[in-house]
C-alpha positions in Angstrom: -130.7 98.7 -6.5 -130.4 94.8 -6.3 -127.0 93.4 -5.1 -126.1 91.3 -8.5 -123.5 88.7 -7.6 -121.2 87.3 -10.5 -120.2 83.5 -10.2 -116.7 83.5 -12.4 -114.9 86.4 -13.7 -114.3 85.9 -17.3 -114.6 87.7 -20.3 -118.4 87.1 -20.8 -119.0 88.5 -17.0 -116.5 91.4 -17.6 -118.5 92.6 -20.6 -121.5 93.3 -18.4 -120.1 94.7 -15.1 -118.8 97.1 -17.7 -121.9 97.9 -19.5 -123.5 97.8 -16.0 -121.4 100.1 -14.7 -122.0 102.7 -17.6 -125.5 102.4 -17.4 -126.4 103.5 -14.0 -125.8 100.2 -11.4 -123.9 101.4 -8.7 -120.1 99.5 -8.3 -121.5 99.0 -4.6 -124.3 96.6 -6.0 -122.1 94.3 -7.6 -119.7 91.4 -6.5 -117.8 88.7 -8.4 -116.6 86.1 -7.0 -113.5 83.8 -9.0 -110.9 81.5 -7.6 -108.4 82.6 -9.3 -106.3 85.4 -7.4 -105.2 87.1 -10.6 -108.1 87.4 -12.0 -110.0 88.8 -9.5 -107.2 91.1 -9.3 -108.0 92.3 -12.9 -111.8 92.8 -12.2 -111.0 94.9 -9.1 -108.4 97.5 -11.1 -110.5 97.3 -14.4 -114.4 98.0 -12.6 -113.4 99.1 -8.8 -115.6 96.6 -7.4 -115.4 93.7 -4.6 -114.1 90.0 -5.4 -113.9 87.4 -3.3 -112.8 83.3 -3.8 -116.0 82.3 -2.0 -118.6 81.5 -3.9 -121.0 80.6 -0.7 -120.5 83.5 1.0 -120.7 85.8 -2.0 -124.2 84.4 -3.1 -125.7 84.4 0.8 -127.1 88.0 0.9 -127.6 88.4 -3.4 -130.8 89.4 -4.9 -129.8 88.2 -8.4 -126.9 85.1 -8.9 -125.7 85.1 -12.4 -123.6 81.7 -13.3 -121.2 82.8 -15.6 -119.1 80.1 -16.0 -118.6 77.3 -18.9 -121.5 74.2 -19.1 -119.0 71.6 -18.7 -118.3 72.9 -15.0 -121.5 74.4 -13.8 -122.9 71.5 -12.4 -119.5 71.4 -9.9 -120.5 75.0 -9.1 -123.8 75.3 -8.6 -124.4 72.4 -6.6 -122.5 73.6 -3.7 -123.7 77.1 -3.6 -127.4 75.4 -2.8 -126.9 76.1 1.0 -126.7 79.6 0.4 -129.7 80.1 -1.3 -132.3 79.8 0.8 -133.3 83.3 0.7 -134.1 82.4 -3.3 -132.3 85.2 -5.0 -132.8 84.9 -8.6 -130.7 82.8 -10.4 -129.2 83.6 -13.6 -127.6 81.6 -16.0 -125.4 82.3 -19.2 -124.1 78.3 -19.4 -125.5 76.8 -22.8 -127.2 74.1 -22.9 -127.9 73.9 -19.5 -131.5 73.6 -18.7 -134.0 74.6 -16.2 -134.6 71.0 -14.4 -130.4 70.8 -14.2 -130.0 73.7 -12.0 -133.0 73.1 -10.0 -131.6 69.7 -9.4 -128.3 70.7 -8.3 -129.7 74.3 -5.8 -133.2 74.0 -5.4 -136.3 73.8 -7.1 -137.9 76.9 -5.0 -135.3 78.7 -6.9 -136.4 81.6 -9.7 -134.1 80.5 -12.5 -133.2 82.6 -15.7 -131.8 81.0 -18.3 -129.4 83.9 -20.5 -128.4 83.3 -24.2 -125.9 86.2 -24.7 -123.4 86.1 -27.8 -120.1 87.3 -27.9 -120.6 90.9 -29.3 -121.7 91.7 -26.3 -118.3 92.6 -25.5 -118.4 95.4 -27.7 -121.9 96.7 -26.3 -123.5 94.6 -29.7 -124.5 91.8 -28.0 -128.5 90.0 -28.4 -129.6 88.2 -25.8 -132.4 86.0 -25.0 -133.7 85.3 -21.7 -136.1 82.6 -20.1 -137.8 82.8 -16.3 -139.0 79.2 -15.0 -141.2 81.2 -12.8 -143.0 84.5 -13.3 -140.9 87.7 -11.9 -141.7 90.7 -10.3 -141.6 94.3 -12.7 -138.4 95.0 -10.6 -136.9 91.8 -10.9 -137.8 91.3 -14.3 -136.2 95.3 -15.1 -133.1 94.6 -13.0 -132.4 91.3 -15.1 -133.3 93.0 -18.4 -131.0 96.2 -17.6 -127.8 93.7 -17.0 -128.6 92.4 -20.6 -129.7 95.8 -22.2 -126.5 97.2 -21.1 -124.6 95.1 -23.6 -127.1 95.5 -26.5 -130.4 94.1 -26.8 -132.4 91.6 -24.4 -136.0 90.0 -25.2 -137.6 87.5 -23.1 -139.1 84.4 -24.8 -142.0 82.6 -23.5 -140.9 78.9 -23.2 -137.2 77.3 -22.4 -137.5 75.9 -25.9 -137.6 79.0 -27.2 -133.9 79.1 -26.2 -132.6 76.9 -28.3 -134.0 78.5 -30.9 -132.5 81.7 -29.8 -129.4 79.8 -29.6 -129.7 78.6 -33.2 -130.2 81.9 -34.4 -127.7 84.9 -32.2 -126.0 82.7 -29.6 -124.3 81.0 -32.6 -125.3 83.7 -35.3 -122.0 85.8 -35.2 -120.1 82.9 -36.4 -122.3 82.5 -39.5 -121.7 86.1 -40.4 -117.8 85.8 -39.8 -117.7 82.4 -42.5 -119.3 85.1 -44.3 -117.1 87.7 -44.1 -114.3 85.1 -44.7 -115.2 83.8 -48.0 -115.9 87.6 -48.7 -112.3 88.9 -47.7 -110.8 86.1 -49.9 -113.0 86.4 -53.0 -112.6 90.2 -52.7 -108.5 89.5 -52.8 -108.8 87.0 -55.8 -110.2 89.2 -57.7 -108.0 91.8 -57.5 -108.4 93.7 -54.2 -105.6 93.8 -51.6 -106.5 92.1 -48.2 -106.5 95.1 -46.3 -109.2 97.0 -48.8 -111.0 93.7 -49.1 -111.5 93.1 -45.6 -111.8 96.7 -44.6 -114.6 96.9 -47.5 -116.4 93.4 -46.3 -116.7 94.6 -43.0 -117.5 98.2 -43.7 -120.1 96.7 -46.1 -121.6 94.0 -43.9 -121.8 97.1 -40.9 -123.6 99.7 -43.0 -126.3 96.8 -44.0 -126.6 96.0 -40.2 -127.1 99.6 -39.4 -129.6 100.5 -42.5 -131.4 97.4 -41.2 -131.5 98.5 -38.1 -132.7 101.6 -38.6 -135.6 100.8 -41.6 -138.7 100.1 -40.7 -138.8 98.2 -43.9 -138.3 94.3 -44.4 -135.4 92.7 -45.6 -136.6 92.0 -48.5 -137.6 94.9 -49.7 -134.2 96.9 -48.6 -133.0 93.8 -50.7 -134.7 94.6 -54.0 -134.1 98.2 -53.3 -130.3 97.7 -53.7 -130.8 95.3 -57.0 -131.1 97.3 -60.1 -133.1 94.9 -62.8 -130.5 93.6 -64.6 -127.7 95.0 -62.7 -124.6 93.5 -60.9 -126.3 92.8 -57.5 -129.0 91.0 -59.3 -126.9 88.5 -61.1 -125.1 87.8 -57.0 -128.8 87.3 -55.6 -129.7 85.0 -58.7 -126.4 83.0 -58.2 -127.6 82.8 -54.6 -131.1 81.5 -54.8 -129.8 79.1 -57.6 -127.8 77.5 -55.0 -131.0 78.1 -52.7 -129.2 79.7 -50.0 -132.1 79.9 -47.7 -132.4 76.0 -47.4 -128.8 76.2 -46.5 -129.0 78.5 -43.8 -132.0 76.1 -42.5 -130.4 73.4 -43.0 -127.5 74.6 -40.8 -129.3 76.6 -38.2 -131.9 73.2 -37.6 -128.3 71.5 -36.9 -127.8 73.8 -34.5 -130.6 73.7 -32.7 -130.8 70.0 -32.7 -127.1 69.7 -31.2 -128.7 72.6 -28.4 -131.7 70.1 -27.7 -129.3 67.1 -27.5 -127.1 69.0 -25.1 -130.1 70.1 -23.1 -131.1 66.1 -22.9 -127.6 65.1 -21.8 -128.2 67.0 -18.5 -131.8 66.4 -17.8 -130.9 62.8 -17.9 
């Protein structure tokens, strides 16, 4: 197995030592290294791996590097680690935002760099992630990297760093589009009659049994739409509303913002 070095211990690098660990990398294999004491006293009682508050020496004999720590301080930590990487390990990063020609600048550009766009149900093994190599990788490489994301959900590889944005645009900030969702369902559900607990526990019920059937159809969306509206029916009269108010232009309107503000944070650190 590669040696997979964490750099920062929070929740987003929890999430996949755990799904790690239960899918077959060995606790021997993987190292995180945080500078906060307490923390990396967490990590070592909840996954019975190594820690350490030195990010040089932790990265100096890794195969894979994964940056797992917010955009607005990556630059502090990565630039410092570039000492430490001369054996060019592969380094992964989870920062949004962030692109390529940053992290080159501050640790090398002989450097293999993955850029990661994971979203937050990855902590509950849910997760869809979209990944990006500057240069091409070998079949182990590229299956290491893919089973560190696959072990929280689903991975695919896109073929140009644009491309992340776009991922970005649609699962790195998806979840929160379906939770507005579920929000103005819960409350529409309680005005008109339901209690919240049965509203909520029906909108979320409901929104999980459409992710699963979807899931598991090999049928479109639209037709497992048109399969649930009756001509005439209840559901019909909710999808007419809907396109009335042309809810797909508003879902590209608001997506294209978001991957506008991706591209403009992407520019701030290429300048």
């Amino acid at each position: 197995m590669s040696k997979v070095v964490f750099i920062g211990g929070g929740n987003m690098a929890s999430c996949l030592i755990g799904g790690m660990l239960a899918n077959g990398f060995s606790s021997e294999d993987i190292l995180v290294s945080e500078p906060n004491a307490d923390s990396r006293q967490r990590i070592e009682a909840t996954h019975g791996i190594s820690t350490t508050g030195d990010n040089g020496a932790a990265v100096s004999t890794a195969d894979i590097v994964v940056l797992a720590v917010k955009p607005q301080v990556i630059g502090l930590v990565a630039a410092p680690l570039a000492d430490s990487l001369t054996h060019n390990p592969i380094v992964v990063s989870i920062a949004a935002g962030i692109p390529v020609s940053a992290l080159e600048n501050w640790m090398g550009s002989n450097l293999t760099i993955v850029r990661a766009m994971p979203n937050t149900p990855a902590m509950v093994q849910s997760g869809a992630t979209g990944l990006f190599a500057s240069k091409a990788l070998n079949p182990k490489q590229k299956s290491t990297i893919e089973g560190i994301f696959n072990a929280v959900g689903y991975a695919c590889w896109v073929n140009k760093e644009a491309d992340i944005d776009a991922v970005t645009a649609v699962s790195g900030s998806g979840p929160a589009y379906f939770f507005l969702i579920y929000e103005a369902m819960q409350k529409v559900g309680e005005e008109l009659g339901l209690d919240a607990e049965t509203s909520a526990q029906l909108t979320l019920n409901t929104a999980l049994g459409a992710a699963k059937l979807a899931l598991h159809s090999d049928q479109k969306p639209e037709v497992l739409r048109k399969q649930v509206t009756s001509p005439g029916g209840t559901t019909q009269a909710a999808i007419e509303s809907f396109q009335a108010q042309d809810i797909e232009n508003v879902f590209r309107t608001a997506m294209s913002s978001a991957l506008n503000r991706a591209q403009e944070m992407s520019d701030d650190f290429s300048k």
